[in-house]
N, C-alpha and C positions, 0 to 999 in steps of 0.2 A: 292594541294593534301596534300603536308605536311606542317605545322605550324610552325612557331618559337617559338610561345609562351608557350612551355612545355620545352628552352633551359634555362640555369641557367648558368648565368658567374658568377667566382669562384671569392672572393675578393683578395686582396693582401697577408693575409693571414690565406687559407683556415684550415688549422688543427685547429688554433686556435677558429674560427667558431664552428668547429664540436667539438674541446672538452668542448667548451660551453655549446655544445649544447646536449652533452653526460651526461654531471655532472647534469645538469638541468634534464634530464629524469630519472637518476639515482632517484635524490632528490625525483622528482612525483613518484618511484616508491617504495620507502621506502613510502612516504606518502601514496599511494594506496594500501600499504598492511595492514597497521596501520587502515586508513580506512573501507577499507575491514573485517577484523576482530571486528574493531564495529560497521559492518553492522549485523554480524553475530549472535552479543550479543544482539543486537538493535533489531532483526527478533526474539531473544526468548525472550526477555522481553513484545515485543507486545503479543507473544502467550499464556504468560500468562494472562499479561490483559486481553488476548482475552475468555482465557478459566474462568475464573474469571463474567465477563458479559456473558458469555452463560451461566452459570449456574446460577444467579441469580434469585433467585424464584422459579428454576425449581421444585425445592418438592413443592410450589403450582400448577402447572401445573396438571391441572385433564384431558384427555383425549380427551374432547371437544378442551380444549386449545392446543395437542401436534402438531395442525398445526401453531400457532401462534408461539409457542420455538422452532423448525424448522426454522421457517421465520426470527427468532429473529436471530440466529446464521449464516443463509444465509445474511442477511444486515449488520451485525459486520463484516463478512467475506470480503464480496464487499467492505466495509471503510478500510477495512486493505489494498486491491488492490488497491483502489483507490487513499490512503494516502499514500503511496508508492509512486504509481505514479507521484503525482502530488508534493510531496513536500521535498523527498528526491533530495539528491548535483545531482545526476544523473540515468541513465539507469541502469549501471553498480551496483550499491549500491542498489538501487530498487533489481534488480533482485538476488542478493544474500540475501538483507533482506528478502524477497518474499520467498527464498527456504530454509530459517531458520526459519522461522517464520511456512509452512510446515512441513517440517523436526520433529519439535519440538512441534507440534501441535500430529502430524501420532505419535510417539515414548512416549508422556507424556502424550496424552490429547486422545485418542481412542478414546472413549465415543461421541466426539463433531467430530472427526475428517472429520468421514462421510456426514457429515452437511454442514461442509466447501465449499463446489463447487456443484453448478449446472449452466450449463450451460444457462439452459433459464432463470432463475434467476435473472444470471449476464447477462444476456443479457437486462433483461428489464430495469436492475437498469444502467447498462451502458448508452442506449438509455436517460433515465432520466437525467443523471451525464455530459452527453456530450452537451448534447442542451441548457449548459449557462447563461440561464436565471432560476431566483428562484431554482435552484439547490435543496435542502432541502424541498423545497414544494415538487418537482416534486417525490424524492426520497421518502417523506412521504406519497404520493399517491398512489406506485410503491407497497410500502411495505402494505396497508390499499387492495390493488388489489391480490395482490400475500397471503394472507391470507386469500382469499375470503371476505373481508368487503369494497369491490371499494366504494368509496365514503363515507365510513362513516369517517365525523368526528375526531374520538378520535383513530382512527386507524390508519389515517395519520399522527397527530400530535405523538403518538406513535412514528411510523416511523422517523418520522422530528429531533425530539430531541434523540431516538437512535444513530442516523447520527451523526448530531452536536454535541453530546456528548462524541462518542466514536471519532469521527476526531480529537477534540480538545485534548486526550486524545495521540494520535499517533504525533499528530504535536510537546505536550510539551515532548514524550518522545526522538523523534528528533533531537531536539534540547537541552537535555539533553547528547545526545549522540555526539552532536555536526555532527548532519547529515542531518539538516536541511537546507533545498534553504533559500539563502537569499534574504529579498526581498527589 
């Protein structure tokens, strides 16, 4: 019924254990607040990039086009999620860069704000981003579909190098911020 393996014997001498072990989480938590805060700079400096490539061209954007700059700002979007995810120190910094990069997106940037999230969007570009293989093709498909042109061509490639272009972009800011996984 009951286990021993959840008992702990205390060494010879335990205080000095635990003040070790107090100073030591002390330290991680000056460092996680220092951190933290340039996760926060790191979440607006993306949103500007981010608002920066959404509007790219857009005064050419004629009306035929306004579902393509739509799509354009839903796939920078997903790559802001997605480079979060995958290539910040952790969850913790992810998700506060995540709600700075919002934050600062909804308060500076209106205009694109609304553009930012759709749900089946990010659904299909997820599905694409998660299954591993050719990534950037998949995602360049995703986006040439979700714009109504599946299969064409120059619409993927489009997609493809938006991706790759704005990741590369999120990854050196990163590591600029010094918030980057190392690998």
């Amino acid at each position: 019924m009951f286990d021993d393996n959840d008992i702990k014997i205390a060494g010879n001498r335990p205080s000095d254990s635990i003040k070790r072990n107090n100073l030591s989480s002390a330290t991680n938590d000056i460092l996680s607040e220092a951190t933290l805060v340039a996760a926060k700079k790191f979440g607006s400096s993306v949103a500007k990039k981010f608002s920066v490539a959404s509007n790219a061209y857009s005064d050419a954007v004629e009306d035929a086009d306004a579902n393509m700059f739509v799509q354009r700002i839903l796939l920078l979007s997903f790559t802001v999620a997605a480079m979060f995810e995958s290539s910040l120190l952790n969850e913790t910094v992810a998700g506060v860069a995540q709600k700075s990069f919002l934050d600062t997106v909804k308060k500076d940037y209106k205009d694109i704000y609304k553009y930012t999230s759709d749900t089946g969007a990010f659904t299909f570009y997820y599905l694409a981003y998660r299954r591993g293989s050719e990534i950037e093709r998949r995602i360049g498909q995703t986006f040439a579909m979700l714009c109504g042109h599946d299969g064409d061509p120059i619409y993927q490639e489009l997609g493809e190098v938006l991706f790759c272009w704005f990741s590369s972009e999120i990854k050196a800011t990163a590591e600029e911020f010094s918030l980057a996984k190392s690998n």
